[in-house]
N, C-alpha and C positions, 0 to 999 in steps of 0.2 A: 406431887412428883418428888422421888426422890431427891435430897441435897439441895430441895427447892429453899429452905429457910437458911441451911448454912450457907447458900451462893450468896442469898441476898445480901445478909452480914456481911460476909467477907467481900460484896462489892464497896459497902460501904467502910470498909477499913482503908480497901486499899483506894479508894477515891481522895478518902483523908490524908494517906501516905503521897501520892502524886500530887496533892495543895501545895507538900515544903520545898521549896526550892532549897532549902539544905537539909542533909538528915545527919541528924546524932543520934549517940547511942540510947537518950530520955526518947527518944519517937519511935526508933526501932521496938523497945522493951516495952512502951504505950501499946506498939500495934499486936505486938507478938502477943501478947496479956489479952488483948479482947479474942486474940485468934484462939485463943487457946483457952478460954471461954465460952465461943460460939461451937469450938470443936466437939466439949463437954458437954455444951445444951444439945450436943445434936447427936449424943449419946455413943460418942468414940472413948472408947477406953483411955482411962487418967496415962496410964505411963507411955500408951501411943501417942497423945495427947502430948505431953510430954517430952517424947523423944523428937517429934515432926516438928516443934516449936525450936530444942537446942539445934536440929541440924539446919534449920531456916537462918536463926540469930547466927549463927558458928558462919555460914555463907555471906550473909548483908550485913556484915562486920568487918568484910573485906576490903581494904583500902582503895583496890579498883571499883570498888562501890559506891563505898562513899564522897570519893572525888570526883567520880562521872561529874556528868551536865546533867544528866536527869537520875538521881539518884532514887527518886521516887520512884519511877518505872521501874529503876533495874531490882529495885528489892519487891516488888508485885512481881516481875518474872520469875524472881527465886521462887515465891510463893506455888506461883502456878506449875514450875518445874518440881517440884517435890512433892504438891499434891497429885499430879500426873505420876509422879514413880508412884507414891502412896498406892493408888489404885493400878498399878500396875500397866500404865497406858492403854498398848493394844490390846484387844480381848484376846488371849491365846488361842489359834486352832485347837482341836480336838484332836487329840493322835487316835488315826482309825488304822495302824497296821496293823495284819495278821497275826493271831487272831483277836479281831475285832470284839474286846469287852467291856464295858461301861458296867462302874460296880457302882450304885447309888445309895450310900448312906445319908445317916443321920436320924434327928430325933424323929417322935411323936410328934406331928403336925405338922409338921416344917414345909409336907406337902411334895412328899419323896414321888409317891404313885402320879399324881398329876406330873410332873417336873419328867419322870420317864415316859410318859403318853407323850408329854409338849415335845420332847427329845427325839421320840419315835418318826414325829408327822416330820418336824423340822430335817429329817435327816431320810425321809422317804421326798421330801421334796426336792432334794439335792439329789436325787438318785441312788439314795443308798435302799437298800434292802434289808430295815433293822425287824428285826423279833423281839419283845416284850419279854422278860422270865420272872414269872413270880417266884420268890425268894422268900418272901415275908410269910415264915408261918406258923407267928407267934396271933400278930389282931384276926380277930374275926373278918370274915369277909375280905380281907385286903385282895386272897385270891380274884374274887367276883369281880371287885371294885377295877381290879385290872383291868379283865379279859371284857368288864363294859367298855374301858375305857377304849382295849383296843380294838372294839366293832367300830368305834366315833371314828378314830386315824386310820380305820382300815390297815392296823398291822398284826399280825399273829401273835397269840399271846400262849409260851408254856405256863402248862397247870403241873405242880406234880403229882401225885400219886394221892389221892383223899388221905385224909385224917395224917399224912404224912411229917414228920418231926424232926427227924433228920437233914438237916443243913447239907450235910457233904453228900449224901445219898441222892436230894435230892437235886444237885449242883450237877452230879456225877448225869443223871440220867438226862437234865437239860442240855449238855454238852453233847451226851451221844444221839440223842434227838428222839430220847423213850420219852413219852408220856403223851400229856393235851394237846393239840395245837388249835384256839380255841381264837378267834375273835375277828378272823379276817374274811371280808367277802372275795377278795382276791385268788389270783392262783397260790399265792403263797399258802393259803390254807391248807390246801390241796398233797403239798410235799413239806416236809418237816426240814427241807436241805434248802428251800425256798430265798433264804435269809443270807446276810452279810455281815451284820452286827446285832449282836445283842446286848440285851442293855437289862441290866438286875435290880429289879426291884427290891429292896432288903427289909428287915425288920427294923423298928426303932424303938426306943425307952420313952417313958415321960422326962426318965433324967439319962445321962449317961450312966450304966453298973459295970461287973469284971463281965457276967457272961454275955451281953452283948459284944463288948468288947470282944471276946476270947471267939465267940462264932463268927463277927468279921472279918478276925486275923485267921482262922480257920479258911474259911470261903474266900479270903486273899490269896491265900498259900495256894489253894487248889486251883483256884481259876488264871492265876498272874493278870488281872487286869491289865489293860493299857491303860483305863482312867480310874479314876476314884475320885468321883465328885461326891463334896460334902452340898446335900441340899439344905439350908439355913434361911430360917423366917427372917427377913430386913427389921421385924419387928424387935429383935431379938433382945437390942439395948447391949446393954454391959455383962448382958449372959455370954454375949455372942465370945468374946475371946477364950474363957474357958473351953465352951464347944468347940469351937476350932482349935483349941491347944490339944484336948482330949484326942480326938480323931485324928490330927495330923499325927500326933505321938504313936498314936497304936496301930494306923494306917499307911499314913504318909500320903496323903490326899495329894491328887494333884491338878485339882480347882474347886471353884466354890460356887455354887448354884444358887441368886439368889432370891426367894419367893416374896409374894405380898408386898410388893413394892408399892404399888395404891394406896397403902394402908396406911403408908408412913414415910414419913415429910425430912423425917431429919437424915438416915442412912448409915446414922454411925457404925452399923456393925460391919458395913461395906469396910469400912476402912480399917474398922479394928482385926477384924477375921485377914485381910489382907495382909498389916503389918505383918502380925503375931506370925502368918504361916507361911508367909513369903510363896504364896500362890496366886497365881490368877484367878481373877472373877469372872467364869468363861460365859454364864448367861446371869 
């Protein structure tokens, strides 16, 4: 489970801190030091790292702090109130107004195409009417892998035009509702106007480059999304700040999707991608 090894740690800091019936500033800088230790073991970037420890100490430095009755508690509440901003608290709704576009980037693997299926059923089971648009038509098969995924959620899936290269062309014809409409048993299959939101599968790099870059801001400008989720593997470690520096820079992303959370125990990139892009983590 995710944050499962940093919670444990940080229970046992702050168990240590609620022992002293008085706190000075050798106990504060003790606990802050292991925090910010466990924070790095669990693969949050150094200067996030960093900065969540100075604005912790700069708070339980406080002389209403220190002089309480239970000075131990109140410096664990800091704790818990600043890693709560950290992550951003509530999970942000999704802004669905007209017209309704969800642009999904990010890397290779990160696990874009799954992440807009799961996005698809999730948002047919609330009653919306989302469509599927393959975008991505640089990998192989990504079209296919789609228009499989969306026979599983039962949502319509635009294909564009075979052998098709063009990004804006083929943005242009999903919008007017030219092309596939390929994956649904439903009646939406039936009418290409079926739909309420749609949601963009995109291409991604092994690394971030310009013309990735340059075809997303292309396909931003044309569509004006309402969202722009970056989809990012929890695996990601101390890559993750980059990536989210990159895409929020060139996009202005506004939240973070985040996959493979099974896989990995620690979560640091939850928090670093958060910092850095001052976005929510909406799934």
């Amino acid at each position: 489970m995710m944050f499962s090894q940093l919670g444990d740690k940080l229970q046992d800091i702050f168990k240590d801190l609620r022992g002293h019936g008085t706190i000075s500033e050798t106990n504060i800088n003790d606990a802050l030091r292991q925090v910010r230790l466990a924070l790095l073991e669990a693969d949050v970037d150094f200067q996030v790292a960093k900065n969540f420890v100075a604005r912790v100490k700069e708070k339980a430095l406080g002389e209403e702090v220190l002089r309480s009755i239970t000075p131990g508690q109140q410096i664990v509440k800091i704790f818990h109130e600043e890693l709560t901003a950290l992550l951003g608290g509530d999970a942000a709704p999704l802004n669905l107004g007209k017209p309704a576009r969800i642009l999904m980037v990010g890397l290779n693997g990160a696990g874009k195409t799954t992440s807009a299926a799961k996005l698809a059923r999730l948002l047919k089971k609330q009653g919306h009417s989302p469509r599927l648009v393959a975008m991505d038509l640089q990998r192989p098969a990504a079209i296919e892998q789609l228009a499989t995924l969306g026979k599983q959620v039962d949502v319509p899936v635009f294909a564009p035009a075979p052998n098709e290269k063009d990004i804006l062309r083929a943005a242009a014809a999903a919008v007017a509702g030219r092309g596939n409409i390929e994956g649904s048993t439903g009646p939406a299959a039936a009418s290409d106007r079926g739909y309420n939101i749609d949601i963009f599968d995109t291409a991604g790099r092994q690394e971030i480059d310009q013309p990735l870059v340059e075809e997303l801001k292309r396909l931003r400008e044309f569509l004006q999304p309402q969202e722009i989720l970056l989809v990012a593997d929890a695996a990601t470690g101390q890559q993750a700040v980059s990536v989210a520096t990159h895409f929020n820079d060139a996009l202005q992303i506004t939240g973070i999707v985040l996959t493979k959370l099974d896989g990995d125990a620690r979560g640091g990139a939850a928090l670093s991608m958060r910092e850095v892009t001052q976005r929510p983590i909406k799934f």
